[in-house]
N, C-alpha and C positions, 0 to 999 in steps of 0.2 A: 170188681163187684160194685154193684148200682147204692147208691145208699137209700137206706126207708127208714129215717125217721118217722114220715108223714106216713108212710105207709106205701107209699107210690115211688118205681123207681125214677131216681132221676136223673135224667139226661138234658144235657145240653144245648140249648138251642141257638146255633149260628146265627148272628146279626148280618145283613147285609151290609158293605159297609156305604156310610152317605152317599147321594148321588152328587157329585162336584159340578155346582152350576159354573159353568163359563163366568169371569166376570168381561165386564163390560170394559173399555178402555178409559181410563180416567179422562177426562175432558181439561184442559189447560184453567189453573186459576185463573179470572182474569186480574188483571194487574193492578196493582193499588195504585187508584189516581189520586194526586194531591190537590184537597178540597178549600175550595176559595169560597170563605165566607163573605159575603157585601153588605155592611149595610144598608139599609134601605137610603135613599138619595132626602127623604122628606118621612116625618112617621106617615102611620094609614092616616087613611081617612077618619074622620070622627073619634082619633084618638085625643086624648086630653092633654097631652104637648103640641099636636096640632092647633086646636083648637086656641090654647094659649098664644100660639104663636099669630095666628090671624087674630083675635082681639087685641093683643097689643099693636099692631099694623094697622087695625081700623081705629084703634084710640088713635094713635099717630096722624093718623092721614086726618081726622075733626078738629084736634086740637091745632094745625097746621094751619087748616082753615077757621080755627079761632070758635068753633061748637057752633057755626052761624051754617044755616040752609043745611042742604044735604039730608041726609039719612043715614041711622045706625045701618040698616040692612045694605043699602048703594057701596057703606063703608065697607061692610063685612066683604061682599062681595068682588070688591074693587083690591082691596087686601089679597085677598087670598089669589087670584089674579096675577096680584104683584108676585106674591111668595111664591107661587106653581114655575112664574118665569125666571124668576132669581135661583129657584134649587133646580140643581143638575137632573136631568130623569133617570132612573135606574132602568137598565137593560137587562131583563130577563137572558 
């Protein structure tokens, strides 16, 4: 016998059941490679240990020569020259 609370009998309505997608084939993790961190061989550019580091080389390289002729800037440049060839270069 149908029940009617509501007033309507009620029947049942069959669900289909899900449609089952295919899955896909998992694809291989790939492998955990062991990561090599480098320091850099010299800081950047225009960093403030850099920059430390050629002023005291161009102090160096004046007072060698006794503060006589030259140039702060010849020095600066001359410095850092030295430093660029003295540190190793980092390879990418």
């Amino acid at each position: 016998m149908a029940n009617t609370q509501s007033g309507k009998p009620r029947t049942s309505i069959r669900k289909a059941p899900p449609a089952t997608i295919p899955k896909a084939p998992k694809a291989a993790a790939p492998k955990a490679r062991k990561t090599l961190t480098l320091k850099p061989a010299r800081p950047a550019m225009g960093s403030t240990e850099w920059q430390q580091m050629v002023a005291t080389a161009a102090y160096l390289r004046a007072e060698a020569r006794g503060f006589v002729g030259g140039s702060p800037e010849q020095d600066w440049f001359e410095a850092e020259a030295e430093l660029r060839a003295a540190l190793p270069v980092r390879k990418e």
